[in-house]
N, C-alpha and C positions, 0 to 999 in steps of 0.2 A: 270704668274709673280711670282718671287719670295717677301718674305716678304719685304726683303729691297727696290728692287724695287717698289712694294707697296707703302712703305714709302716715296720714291722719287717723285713718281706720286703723294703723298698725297698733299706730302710738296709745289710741283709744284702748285697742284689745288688751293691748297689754298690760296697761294698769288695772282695767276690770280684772283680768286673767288672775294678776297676783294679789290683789285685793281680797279675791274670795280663798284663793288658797291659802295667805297670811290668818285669814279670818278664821280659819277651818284648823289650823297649830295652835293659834294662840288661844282659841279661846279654852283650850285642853286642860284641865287642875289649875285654873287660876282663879281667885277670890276678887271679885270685884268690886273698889273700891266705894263707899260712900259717897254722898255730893261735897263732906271735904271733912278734913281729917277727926277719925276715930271717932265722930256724932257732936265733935265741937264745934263750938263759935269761931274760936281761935285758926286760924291759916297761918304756920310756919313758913317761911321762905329762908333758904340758904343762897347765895351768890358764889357761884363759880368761875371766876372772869372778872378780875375786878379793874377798873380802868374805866377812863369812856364811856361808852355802852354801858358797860355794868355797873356802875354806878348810877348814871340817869335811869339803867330798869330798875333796880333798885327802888330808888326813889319814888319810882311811879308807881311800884308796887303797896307802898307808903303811904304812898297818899291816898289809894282808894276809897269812898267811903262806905262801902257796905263792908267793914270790919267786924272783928277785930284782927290786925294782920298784922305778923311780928319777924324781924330779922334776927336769925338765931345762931347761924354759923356766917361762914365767909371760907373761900377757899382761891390760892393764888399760886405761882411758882418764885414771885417778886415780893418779899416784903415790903417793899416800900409801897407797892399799888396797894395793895392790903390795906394797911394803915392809911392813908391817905386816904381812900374810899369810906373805911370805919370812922374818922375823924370826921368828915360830911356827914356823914348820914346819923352819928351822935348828936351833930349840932343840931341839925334842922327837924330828926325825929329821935331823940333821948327817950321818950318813952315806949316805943318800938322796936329799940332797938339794943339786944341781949346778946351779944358775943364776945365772951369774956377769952383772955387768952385760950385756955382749952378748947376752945372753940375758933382759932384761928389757926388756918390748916396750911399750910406749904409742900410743893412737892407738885411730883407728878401721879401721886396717888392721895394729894387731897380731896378733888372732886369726891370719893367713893367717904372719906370720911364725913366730910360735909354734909353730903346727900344719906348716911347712915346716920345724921341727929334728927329726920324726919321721922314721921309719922305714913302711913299711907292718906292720899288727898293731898300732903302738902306741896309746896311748891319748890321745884330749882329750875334757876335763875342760870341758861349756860350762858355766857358772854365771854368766851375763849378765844383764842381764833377756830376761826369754823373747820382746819383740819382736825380737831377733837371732838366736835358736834357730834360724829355718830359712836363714839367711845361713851361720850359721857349719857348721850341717851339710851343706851343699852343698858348702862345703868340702873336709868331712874324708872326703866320701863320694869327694870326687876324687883324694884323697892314698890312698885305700886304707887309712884309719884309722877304728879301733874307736872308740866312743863312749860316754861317762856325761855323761848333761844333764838340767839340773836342774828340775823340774817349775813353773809351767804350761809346754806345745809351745805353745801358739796361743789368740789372744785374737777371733778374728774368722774367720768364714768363708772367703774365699783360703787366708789361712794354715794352716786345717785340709786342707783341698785339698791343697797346696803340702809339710805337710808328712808326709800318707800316701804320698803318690807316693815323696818320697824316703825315707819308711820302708820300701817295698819294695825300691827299687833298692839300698839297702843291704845287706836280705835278700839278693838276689839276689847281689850279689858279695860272699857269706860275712860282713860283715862282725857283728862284735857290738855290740848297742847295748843300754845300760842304762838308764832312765828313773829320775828320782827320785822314785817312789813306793812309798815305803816300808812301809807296810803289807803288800803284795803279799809282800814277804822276812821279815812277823812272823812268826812260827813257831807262835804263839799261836792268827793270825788263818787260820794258813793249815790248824792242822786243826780251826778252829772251818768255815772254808769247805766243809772234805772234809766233817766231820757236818750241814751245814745242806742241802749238796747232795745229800746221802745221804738225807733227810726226816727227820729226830728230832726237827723238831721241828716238822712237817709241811709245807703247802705257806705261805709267804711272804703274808702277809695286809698288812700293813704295816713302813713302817720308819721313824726317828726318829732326824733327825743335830742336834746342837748346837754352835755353838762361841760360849757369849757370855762376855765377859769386857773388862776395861777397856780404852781407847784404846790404844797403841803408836806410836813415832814412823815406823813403817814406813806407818799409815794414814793419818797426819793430816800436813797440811805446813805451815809457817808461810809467809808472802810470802817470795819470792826475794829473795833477799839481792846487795848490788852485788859485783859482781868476777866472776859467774860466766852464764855465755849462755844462754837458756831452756832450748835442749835437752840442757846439760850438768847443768842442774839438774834436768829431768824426768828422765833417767836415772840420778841419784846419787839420787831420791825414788823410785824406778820406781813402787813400791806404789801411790804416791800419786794413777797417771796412769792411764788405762782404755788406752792405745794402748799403752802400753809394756806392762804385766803382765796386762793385764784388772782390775786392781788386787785387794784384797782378797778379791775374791771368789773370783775363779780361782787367784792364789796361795797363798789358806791356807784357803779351804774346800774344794779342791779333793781332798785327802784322805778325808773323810767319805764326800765325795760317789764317791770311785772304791771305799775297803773296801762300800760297802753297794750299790754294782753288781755287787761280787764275790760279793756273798752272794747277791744275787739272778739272779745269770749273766746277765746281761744289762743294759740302758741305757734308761732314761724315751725316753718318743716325746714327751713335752711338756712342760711348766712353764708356770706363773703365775704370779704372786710382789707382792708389796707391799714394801716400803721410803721411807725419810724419813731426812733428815737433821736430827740433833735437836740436837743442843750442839755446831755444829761451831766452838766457839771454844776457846784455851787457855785455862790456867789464868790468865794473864792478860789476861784478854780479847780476845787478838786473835785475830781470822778465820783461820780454816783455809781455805786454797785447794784441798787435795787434791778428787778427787771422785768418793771413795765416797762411800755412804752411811753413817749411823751403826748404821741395823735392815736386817738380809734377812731376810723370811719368802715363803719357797718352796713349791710343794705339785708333785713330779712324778707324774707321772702312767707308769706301762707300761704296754707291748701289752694287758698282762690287766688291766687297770682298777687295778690294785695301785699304794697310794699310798705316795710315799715325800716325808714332810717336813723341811725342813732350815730351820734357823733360826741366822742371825747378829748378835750385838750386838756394840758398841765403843764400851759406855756406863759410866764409874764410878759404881761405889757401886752396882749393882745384881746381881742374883742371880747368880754363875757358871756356866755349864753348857757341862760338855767332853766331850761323849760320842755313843756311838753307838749303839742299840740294832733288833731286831728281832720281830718277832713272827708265829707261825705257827699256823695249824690248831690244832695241838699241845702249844705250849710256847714261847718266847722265847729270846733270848738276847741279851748283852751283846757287841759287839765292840771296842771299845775303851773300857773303864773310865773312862780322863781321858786326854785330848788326843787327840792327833792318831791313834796307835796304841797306847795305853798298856795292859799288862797285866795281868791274866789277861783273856781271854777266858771266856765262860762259858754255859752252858746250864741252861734253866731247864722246868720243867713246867708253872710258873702262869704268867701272867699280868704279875705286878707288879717281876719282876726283882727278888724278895727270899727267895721263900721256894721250896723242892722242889728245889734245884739237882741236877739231872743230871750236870753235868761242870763241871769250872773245867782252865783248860790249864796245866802244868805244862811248861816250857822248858828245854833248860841252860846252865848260866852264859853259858858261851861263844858262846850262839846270842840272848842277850837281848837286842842290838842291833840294832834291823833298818837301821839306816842303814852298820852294817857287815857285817852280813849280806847286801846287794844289793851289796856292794862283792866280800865273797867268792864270791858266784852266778857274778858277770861274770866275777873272774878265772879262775874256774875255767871257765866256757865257752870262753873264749880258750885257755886251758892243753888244752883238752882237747877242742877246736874240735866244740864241742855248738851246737846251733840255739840263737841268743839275740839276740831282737829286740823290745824294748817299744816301737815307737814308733805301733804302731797303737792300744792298749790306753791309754797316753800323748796321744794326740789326742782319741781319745773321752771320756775323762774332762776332759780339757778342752773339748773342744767341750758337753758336758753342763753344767760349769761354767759354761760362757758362756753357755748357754739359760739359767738361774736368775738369770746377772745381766742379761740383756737382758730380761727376762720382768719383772725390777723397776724396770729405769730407764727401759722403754717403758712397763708396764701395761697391755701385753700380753700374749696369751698366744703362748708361741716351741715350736715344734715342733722336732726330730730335725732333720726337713728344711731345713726351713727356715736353721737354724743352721746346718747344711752348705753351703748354696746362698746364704747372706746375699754380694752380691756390693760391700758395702761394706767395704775393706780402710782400718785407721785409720793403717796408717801404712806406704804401699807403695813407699819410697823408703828403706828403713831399709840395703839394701846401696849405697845411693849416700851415705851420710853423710861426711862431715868434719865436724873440728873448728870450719868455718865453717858446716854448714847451720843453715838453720833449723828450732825443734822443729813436728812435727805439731800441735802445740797450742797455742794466740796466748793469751794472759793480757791482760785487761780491762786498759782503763785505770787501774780500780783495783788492780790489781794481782792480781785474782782471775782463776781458770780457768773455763771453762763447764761446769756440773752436769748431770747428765741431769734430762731434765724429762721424767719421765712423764704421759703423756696429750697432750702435746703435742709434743715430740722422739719420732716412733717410728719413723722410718724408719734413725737410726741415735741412737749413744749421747749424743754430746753435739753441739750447734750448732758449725758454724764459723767 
């Protein structure tokens, strides 16, 4: 074998390894739940994370139609997200939707009140930032509750650890869990997947992910503003922190990087990567504190030498590129035309992803969604108590993520393993929080945060 392959056997054994051993604890004095709660019709959902995300899961949850499905709690550290999410989802679903004050939870122990108005079978909804992802599923995995949580799982090696074990024990007591990667549910991507693995368009030579396009105020943060405590602001920013989201990288390239493992059946053993931070100021001159970078250029590397490159910009006035492409032996293809998962899909004979198209995918109506398409997958495993569990599949793409952004803010190059085995956890106190602690991340006298320094910070992300 050679080394990488090595690595791939490693990677293999090791999730078999703990897979059966998770299986063999949990499945110990526990009651295993129904195909959905208590032998009702009715499916409860509670929202942990309210904002963004969690509102359109929400939503999507709502709209299913193999009901009846009802939103019962809500839980946040912001009232104003809270409210604002309740006021949507009042308008568009009022009879759906039952969370009367007492039911509206605050705190860094509302998640546990929230998730205590279930039932076992029903559903929570995390959409936090995903440094409380494996908090809040430890949780629901003790209440006997199914899951939809919203992607990155993990930003750091513990946490990938931390959160396979409990993706199995979940398995293990039936329960179902949805991950929000949504491409997996495009309908587009998933028979462009079945023809790529099929070989038409032979074997996988190369692939090419992009997402560059202007600044966002999810990447960039101005100084903390007074009235509010560091680590209430680095959670209301989360993007903006490497402990709390993995920041940009892991949250919004982290897509790219999972459709084009899918293609390729498998996960990079390595990564290298270059990045800089070019114009971190606003438009009115003042300093940005977040700390991404403004460029990611990535080169992974697989078992079979097969390179896959990904590149991010969050620069204005320069070129846009939102896409995903692949190339084989054979012929090429397109996987996501613009953005994240966007369609047609398509296959091609040359080369240049212009001309000989072979196939373009054709969807219908009702199936063009995929962020409510992974909404109807889940219900329907629940309704219908079928195997359904993304939280292994949900790690790895994050843990893969996180070799690309360690690989750029070391300047180094980060392996499979490595990334698994990194025993520096950035913020291992995240179920001990209150509104009194303090954030994992101390701000300069000037008021700025610590940046990664590559070539000289490489033992972790940033200085402390």
């Amino acid at each position: 074998m050679t080394s990488s392959m090595q690595a791939s056997a490693s990677r293999r054994d090791f999730i078999k390894t703990t897979g059966k051993l998770a299986a063999v604890s949990a499945l110990a004095n526990v009651a295993i739940p129904g195909a959905y709660a208590a032998g009702s019709d009715m499916i409860q959902v509670v929202l942990i994370g309210c904002g963004g995300r969690g509102g359109g899961a929400a939503a999507n949850a709502l709209s299913v139609k193999r009901g009846p499905i009802k939103l019962v709690a809500m839980a946040d550290i912001f009232p104003d997200r809270l409210q604002k999410d309740l006021t949507q989802l009042q308008t568009k679903f009022a009879s759906q939707v039952d969370v009367p004050p007492e039911r509206q939870f605050i705190g860094f122990d509302a998640y546990q009140k929230a998730m205590d108005c279930l039932k076992p079978g029903d559903i929570a909804i995390f959409a936090t930032p995903p440094a409380f992802r494996w908090v809040h599923f430890t949780y629901a995995i003790q209440k006997g509750l199914n899951v939809f949580m919203e992607k990155p799982l993990t930003a750091d090696g513990p946490t990938n650890k931390r959160m396979f074990k409990l993706g199995q024990e979940a398995q293990a007591k039936n329960l179902k869990v949805g991950v929000g990667l949504m491409s997996r549910h495009n309908r587009a991507m998933q028979e462009l997947a079945q023809r790529v693995h099929d070989g038409e368009i032979g074997e996988i030579i190369l692939q090419r992910g992009y997402r560059m396009h202007g600044p966002g105020g999810y990447f960039s943060s101005l100084p903390k503003p007074a009235g509010i405590t560091d680590l209430l602001y680095q959670i209301q920013r989360f993007h903006s922190f490497i402990w709390a989201s993995g920041g940009c990288f892991n949250d919004f390239y982290i897509h790219l990087i999972d459709q084009l493992g899918w293609m390729k059946n498998e996960w990079p053993v390595k990564a290298q990567a270059l990045g800089g931070r070019e114009y971190k100021t606003s438009p009115e001159g003042v300093m940005y504190v977040d700390q991404n970078f403004d460029t990611y250029s990535v080169e992974y590397t697989y078992a079979d030498g097969t390179k896959f490159f990904f590149d991010g910009r969050t620069i204005a006035g320069c070129q846009e590129i939102y896409t995903s492409a692949l190339h084989g032996t054979k012929g090429s293809a397109i996987a996501s035309k613009h953005g994240d998962c966007g369609q047609p899909s398509s296959l091609y004979a040359s080369q240049d992803l212009t001309t000989k198209m072979l196939w373009e995918s054709k969807v219908k109506p009702d199936e063009q969604d995929p962020y409510q398409n992974e909404w109807n997958d889940l219900i329907d495993a629940i309704r219908d108590d079928k195997p359904y569990n993304e939280v292994q599949r949900g790690v790895e793409a994050s843990l893969v993520s996180s070799m690309g952004r360690m690989a750029a803010h070391t300047g180094r190059e980060v392996t499979f393993e490595q990334m698994l085995n990194c025993d520096f956890e950035m913020s291992p106190n995240t179920d001990k929080f209150t509104m009194d602690s303090a954030a994992p991340l101390v701000a300069g006298a000037n008021g700025r945060y610590p940046v990664p320094q590559p070539g000289i910070e490489t033992s972790r992300e940033y200085p402390a």
